[in-house]
DRENSEBA-850854 format. One record per residue: x, y negated, z of N, C-alpha, C in turn. Coordinates in steps of 0.02 Angstrom, whole numbers, plus 50000, padded with zeros to 5 digits. Last residue first. Layout:
XYZXYZXYZ ...
***
This chain:
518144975152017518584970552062519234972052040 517654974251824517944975451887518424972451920 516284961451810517074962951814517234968051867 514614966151741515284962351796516024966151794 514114958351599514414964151625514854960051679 512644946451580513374949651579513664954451594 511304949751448511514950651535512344950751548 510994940051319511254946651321511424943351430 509944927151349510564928151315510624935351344 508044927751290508584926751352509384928951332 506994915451260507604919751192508034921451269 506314907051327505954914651303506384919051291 506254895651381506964900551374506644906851370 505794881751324505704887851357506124891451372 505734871551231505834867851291505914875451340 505394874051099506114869751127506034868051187 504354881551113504724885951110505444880651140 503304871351141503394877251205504174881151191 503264868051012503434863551074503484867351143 502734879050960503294877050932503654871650967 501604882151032502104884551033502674883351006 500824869150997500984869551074501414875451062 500714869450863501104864150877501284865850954 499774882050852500334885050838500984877150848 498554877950912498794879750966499524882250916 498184867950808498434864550846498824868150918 497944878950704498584874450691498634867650758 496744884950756497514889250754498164883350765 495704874350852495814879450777496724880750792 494854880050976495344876850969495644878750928 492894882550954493884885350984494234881250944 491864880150915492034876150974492694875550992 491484887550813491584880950789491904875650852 491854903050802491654899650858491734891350836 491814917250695492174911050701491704906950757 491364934350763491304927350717491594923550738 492574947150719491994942950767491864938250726 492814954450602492704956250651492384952050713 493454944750503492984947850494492404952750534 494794941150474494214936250491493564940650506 495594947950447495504944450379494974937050407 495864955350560496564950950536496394947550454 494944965850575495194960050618495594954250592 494864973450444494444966350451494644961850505 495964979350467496044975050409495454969350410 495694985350583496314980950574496204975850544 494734995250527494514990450593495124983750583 495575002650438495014998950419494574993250476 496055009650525496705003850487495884999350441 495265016750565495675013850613495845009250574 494785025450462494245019850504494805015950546 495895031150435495565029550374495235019650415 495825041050544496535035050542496235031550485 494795048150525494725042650607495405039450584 494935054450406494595047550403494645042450457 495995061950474495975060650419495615052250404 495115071950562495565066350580495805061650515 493965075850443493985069950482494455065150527 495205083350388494775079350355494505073250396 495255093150482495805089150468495515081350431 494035099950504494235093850571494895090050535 493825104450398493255098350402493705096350473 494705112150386494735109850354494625102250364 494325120150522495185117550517494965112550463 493245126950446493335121050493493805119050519 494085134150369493395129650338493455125350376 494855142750438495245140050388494625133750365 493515152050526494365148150558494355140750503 493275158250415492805151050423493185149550464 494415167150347494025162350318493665156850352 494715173850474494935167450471494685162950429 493795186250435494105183950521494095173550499 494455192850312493945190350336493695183350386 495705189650370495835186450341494795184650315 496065202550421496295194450449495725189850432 495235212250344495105211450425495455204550436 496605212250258495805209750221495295207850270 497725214250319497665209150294496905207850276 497065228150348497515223350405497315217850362 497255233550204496585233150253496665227750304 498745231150179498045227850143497385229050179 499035243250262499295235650268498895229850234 498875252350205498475251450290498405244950331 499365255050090498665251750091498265250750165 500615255450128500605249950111499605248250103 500635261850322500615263550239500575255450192 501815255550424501085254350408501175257650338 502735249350566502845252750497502065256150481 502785232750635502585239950626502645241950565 504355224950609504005227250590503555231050614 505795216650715505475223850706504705223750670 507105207550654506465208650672505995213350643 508225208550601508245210850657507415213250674 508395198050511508615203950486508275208650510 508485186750584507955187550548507825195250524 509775185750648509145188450722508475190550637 510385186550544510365193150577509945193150610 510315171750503510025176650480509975183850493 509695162750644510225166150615509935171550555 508875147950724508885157850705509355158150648 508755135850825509035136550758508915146750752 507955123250913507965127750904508295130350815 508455108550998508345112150933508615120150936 508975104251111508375104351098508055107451053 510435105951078509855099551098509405097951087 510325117451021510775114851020510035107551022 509895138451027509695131051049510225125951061 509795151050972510035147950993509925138850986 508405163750979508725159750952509185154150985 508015174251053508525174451020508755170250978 506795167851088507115169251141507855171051117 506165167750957506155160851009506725162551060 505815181650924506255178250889506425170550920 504735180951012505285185551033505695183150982 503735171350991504015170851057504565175451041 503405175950853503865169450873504145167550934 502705187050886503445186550853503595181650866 501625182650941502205186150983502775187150945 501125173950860501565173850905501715175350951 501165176350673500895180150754501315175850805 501775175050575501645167950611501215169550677 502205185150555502965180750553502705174850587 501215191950513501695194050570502145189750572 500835186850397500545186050432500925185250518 501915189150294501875184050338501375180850379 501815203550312502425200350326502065193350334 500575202950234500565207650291501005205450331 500765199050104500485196050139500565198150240 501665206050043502155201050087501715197750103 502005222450124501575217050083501635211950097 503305235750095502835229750140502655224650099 503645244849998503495246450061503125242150108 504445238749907503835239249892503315242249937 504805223149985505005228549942504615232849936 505295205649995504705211350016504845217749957 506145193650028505915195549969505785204749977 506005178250107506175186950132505855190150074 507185165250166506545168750113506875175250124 506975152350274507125159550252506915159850211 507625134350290507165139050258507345146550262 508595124750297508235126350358507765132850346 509195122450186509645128250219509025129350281 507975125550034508405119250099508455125450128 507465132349894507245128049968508005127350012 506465132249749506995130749783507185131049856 505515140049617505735135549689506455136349698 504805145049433505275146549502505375141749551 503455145249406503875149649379504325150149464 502205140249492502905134549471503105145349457 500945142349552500795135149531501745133649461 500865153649621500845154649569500995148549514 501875150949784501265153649758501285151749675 502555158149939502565154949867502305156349828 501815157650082501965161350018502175157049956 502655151950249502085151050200502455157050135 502705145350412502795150650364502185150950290 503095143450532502865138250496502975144250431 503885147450673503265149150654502855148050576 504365134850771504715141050737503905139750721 504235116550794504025121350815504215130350736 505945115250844505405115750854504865114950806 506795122750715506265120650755506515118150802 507305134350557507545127150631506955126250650 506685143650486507375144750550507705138750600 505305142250416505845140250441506225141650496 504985156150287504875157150367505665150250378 504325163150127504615157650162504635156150239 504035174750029503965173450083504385169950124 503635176749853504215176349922504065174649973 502715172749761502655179549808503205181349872 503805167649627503045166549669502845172749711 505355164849697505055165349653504335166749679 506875152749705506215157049755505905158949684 508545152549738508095153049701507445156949735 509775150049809509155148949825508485148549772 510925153449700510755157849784510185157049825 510845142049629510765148949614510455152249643 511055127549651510845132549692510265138349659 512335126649569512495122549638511895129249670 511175132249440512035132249461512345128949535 509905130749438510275135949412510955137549402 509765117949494509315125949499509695129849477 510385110249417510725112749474510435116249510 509785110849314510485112949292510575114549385 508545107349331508745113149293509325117849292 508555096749462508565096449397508595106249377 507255095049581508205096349585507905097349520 505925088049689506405091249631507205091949628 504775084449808505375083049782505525088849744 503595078649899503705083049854504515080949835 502805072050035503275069349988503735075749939 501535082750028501765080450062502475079550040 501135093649931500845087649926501235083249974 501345108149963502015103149924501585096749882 501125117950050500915112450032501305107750016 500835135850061501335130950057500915123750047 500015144250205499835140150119500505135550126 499975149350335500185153450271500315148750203 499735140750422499055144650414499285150150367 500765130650444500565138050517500105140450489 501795127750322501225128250378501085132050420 502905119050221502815126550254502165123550312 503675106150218503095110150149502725116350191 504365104750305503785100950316503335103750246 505565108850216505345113850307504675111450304 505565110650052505895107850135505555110950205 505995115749921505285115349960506025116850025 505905106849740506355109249809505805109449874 505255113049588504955109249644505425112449703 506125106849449505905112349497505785108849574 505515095849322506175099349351505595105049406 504145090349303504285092449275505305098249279 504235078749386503715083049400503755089649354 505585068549448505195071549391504855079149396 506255065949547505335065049578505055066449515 507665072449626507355068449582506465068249601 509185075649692508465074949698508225069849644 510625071649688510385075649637509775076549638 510865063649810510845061749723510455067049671 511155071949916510365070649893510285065149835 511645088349883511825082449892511205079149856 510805102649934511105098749894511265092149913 510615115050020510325110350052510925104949989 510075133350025510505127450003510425118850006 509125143850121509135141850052509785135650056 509455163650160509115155650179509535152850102 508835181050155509445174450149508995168350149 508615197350129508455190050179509005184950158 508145207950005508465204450018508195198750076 507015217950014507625218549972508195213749964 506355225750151506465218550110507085221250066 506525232350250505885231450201505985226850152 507655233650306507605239350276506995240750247 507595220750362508035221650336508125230250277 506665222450464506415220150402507155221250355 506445238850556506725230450548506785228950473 504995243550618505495246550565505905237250565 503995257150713504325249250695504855250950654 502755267050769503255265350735503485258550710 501445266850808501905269950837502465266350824 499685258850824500475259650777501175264050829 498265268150767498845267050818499465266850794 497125259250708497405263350659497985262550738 495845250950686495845257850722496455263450708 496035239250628496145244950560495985251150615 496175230750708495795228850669495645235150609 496925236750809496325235050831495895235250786 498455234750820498115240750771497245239350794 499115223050857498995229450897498575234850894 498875217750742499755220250748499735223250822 497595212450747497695214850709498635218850715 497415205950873497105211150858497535216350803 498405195650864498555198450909498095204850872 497705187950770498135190850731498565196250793 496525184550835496475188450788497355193150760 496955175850918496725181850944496885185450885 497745165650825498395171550867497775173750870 496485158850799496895162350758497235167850770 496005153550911495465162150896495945164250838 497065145350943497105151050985496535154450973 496595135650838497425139750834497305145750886 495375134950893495355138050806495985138950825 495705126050995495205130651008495105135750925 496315114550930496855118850950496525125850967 495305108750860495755111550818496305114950857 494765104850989494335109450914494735112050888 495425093450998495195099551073494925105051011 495475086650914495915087750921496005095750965 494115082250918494405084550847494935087950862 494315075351028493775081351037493975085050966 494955065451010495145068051065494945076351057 494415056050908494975060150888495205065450918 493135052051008492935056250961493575061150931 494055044251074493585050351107493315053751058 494605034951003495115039651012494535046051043 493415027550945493665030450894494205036350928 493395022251075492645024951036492995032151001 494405013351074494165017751131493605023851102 494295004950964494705011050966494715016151028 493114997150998492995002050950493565008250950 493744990851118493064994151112493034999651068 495054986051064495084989051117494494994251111 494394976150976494724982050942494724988550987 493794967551051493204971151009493594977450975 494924962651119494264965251159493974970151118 495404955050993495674961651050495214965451082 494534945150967494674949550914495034956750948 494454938151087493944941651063493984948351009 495764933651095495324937751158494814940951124 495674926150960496214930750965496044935651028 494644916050993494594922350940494974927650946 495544907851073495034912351113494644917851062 496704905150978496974908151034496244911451080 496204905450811496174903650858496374905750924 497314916050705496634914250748496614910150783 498404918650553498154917650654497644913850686 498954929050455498544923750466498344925350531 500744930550411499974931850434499294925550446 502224936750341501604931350343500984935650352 503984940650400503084942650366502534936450375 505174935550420504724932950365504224934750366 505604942350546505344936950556504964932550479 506064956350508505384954950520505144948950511 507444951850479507074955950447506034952550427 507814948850635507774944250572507224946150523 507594960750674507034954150704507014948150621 507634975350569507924970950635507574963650634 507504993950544507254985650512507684980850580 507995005650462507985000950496507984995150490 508165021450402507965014950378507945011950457 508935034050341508635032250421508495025750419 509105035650215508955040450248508685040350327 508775019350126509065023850169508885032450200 508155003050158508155008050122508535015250150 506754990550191507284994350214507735000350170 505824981150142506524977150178506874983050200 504604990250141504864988950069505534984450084 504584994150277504834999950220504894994450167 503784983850312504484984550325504704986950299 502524982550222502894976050242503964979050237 501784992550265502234993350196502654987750185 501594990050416502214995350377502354993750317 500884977750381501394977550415502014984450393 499814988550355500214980550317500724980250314 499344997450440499864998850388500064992550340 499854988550602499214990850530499694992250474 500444986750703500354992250712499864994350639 500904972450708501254977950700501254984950686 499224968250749499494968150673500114971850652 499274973750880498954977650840499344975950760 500164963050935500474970450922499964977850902 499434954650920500174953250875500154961450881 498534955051022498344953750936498894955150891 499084956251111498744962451079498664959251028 499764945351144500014949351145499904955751094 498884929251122498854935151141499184940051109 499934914751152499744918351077499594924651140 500304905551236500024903351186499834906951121 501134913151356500614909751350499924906951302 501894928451293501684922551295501044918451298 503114942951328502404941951324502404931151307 504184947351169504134944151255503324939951248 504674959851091504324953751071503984950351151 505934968951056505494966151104505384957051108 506234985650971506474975450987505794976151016 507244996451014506714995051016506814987351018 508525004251020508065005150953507205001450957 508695003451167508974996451107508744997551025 507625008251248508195009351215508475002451184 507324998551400507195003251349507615003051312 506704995951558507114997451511506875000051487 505184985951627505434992351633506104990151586 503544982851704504034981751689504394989051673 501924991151598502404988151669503004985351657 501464991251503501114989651558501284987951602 501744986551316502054986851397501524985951453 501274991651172501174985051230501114987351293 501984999551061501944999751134501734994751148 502185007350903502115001450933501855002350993 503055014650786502845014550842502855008250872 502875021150621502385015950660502225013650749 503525028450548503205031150597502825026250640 504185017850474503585022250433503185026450495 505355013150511504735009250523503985013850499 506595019650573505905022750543505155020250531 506875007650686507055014350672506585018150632 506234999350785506464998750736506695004150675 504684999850872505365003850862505465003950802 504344987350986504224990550919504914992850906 503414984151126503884986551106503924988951027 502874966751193502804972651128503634973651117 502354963651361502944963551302502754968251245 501664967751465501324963751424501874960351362 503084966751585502574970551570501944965851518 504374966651479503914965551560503354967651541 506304975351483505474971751447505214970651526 508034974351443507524974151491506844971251468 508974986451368508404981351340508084982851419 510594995251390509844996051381509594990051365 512045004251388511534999751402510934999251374 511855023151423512285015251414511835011651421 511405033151509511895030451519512385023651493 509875038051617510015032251544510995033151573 509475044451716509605050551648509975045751588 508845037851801509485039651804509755045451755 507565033551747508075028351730509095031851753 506655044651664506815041551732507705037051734 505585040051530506245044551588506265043051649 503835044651510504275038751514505085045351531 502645048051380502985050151445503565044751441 501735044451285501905047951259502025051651349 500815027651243501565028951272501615036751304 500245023251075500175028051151500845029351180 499875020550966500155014551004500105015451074 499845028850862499335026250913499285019650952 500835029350782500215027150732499915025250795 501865041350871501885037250813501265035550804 502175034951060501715040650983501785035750937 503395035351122503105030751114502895037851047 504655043051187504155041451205503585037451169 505695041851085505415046751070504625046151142 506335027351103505825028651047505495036051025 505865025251287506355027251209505955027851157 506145019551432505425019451380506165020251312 505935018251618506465020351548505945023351498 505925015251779505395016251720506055014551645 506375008651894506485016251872506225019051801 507304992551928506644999651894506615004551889 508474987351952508054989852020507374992351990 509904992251863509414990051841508894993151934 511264994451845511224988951868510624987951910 511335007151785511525006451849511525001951887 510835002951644510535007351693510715004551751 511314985751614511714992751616511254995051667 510494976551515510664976951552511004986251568 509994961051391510144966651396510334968351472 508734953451335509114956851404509304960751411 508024946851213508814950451211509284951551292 506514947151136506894945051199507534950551207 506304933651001506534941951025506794941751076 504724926650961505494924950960505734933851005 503284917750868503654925350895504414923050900 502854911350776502664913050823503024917150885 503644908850661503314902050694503144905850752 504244920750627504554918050662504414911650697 503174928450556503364931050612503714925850667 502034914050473502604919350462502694922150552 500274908650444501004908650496501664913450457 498784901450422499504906650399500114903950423 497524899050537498134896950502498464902450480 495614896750578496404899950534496844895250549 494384888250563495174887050615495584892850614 493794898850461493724892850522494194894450569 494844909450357494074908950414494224902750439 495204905550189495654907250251494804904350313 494834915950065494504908950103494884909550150 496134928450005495444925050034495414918950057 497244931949985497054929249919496354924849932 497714941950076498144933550065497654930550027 497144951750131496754945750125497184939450115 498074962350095497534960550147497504953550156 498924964149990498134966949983497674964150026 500334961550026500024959650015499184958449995 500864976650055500334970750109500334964850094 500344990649966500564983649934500394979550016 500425005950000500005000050000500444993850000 
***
């Protein structure tokens, strides 16, 4: 989305003004060392939810070891870092925080929430992403300080919050229950697939296990290219990344898609060649499990070193396989053998090798699968309709935004104090304030 779309082009509302970031707004720069600090409260950019503007869990301040950002409470936190994940915080309490976070210091003459909803509308994102580039993009105050908005009256601006507050209260109880739904469908999923790999579904008693390594005709993971060579022509071979793979089985290479040319399909990565019917399982996590088929849509794939592929022999069905691959009790017991490097979970291709099979006729194995899968059809329907609607509840969200910030959400008050005389009291507030605070000193050692 273009942000220009939202309403530059309109009647500007009664007592409007268009502003940029920096008539309004200035960055507060306290810095300070943990050990200094008499708070306990520590806020990172992995606390903070992406899109909500939900604070997630805090640290505890004796886990911080370099320096930090002092906020207050009623400060906007925005995390610079990935502007595309959209995290925005308005502070409840005092506290530290990373330094991937700028901080917009509370003020008299402009409400807080208003600013740090507009941070939070996809405007604003396509705003930053289009000032950033990179594999880890980052934006910084400067940066920001060009965006242009349009600003309310300072008692519109109460109102225009109030009424967002309302509706997104509305809107998260309903996301809440979508959410409670769709995890109540992941756990009748595992029942089922528990049933089914403790012979339940076929009445059939399994005795026997077999390690995949002696079902498969080959295990190996995929190649991870230099990322020049990616392309977005639809027409090269489609490279499939960890985030293509799902917990239901279905690949989905709608989600930012990518290519590798011909030539380096078939030379740099040879060794990762997929073909339709392979069976894909990622080996990094959190979360293991994510497993999908390669399906009929592309001659041949590709995939990234995070990826397995387990190419099924004629003994096992590679629906059957990846059913069992997303059971989780396999994933708990392949979980426990995997080795962990901060946090991250990684599997080897031996622990993959390793994993025990029941050994099943091949048509005992298609029954199994046809019992799932019965089973899950309406599972998979309403998964559908709840994705769908979360789907629209972010649809309706950024659609609440767009009218807040065009005018459109309360009415104009002919009585309030129009924009351009409360944006002269901050620009006269600002030369006389000390909003901008200088970096904290470091003390000397004695």
């Amino acid at each position: 989305m273009n942000y220009h779309e939202w309403g530059r082009k309109m009647e500007l509302p009664r007592g409007w003004t268009t502003v940029s970031l920096s008539d309004i707004c200035v960055q507060r720069k306290e810095k300070i060392l943990p050990s200094e600090s008499t708070m306990n409260l520590f806020i990172g950019l992995e606390h903070i939810e992406a899109q909500t503007m939900k604070l997630l869990s805090t640290a505890d301040i004796s886990s911080v070891k370099s320096s930090s950002m002092k906020f207050y409470a009623n400060d906007i936190l925005y995390g610079r870092l990935r502007p595309y994940l959209n995290k925005v915080l308005l502070a409840g309490l005092d506290g530290i925080c990373s330094s991937e976070l700028i901080i917009f210091p509370i003020q008299k003459n402009l409400n807080n929430g208003y600013l740090a909803y507009h941070l939070n509308s996809m405007r604003f994102v396509a705003y930053a992403m289009s000032k950033v580039t990179g594999d880890r993009p980052r934006i910084d105050f400067e940066t920001m300080s060009a965006y242009e908005l349009l600003l309310p009256p300072l008692a519109e601006q109460h109102r225009i919050v109030e009424k967002i507050d309302t509706l997104f209260s509305k809107l998260d109880k309903g996301v809440e229950m979508l959410k409670i739904i769709r995890q109540q469908l992941q756990t009748y999923r595992q029942a089922v697939l528990k049933w089914a790999f403790e012979g339940k579904l076929s009445n059939d008693t399994i005795k026997d296990y077999g390690r995949l390594q002696d079902l498969c005709f080959f295990i190996t993971k995929g190649t991870t290219p230099h990322k020049t060579v990616m392309t977005a022509d639809y027409g090269d071979v489609p490279f499939i990344k960890v985030y293509n793979l799902t917990l239901t089985g279905e690949l989905d290479f709608t989600i930012n898609p990518t290519f590798v040319s011909h030539e380096t399909h078939n030379g740099f990565l040879a060794r990762s060649k997929i073909f339709p019917g392979d069976v894909l399982m990622n080996i990094v996590g959190p979360p293991l499990g994510k497993v999908s088929i390669a399906p009929n849509s592309h001659k041949e794939f590709n995939i990234n070193q995070a990826i397995a592929r387990f190419r099924c022999n004629d003994e096992l069905y590679n629906k059957f396989l990846a059913y069992f691959l997303m059971y989780s009790g396999t994933i708990e017991m392949i979980s426990k053998k995997s080795k962990a490097t901060a946090g991250q979970l990684n599997l080897t291709l031996e622990i993959c090798r390793d994993i025990e099979i029941p050994l099943l006729d091949i048509s005992t194995q298609k029954k199994i699968v046809t019992e799932i899968e019965s089973r899950l059809s309406v599972c998979d329907k309403l998964e559908s309709i709840v994705d769908e609607n979360l789907a629209k509840s972010e649809s309706l969200r950024q659609s609440i935004l767009k009218k807040a910030f065009s005018g459109q959400l309360v009415p104009q008050n002919p009585s309030d104090e129009p924009a351009n005389k409360l944006l002269e009291r901050i620009k006269a507030e600002r030369q006389t304030s000390s909003s901008t605070q200088k970096p904290a000193r470091r003390k000397k050692n004695a």
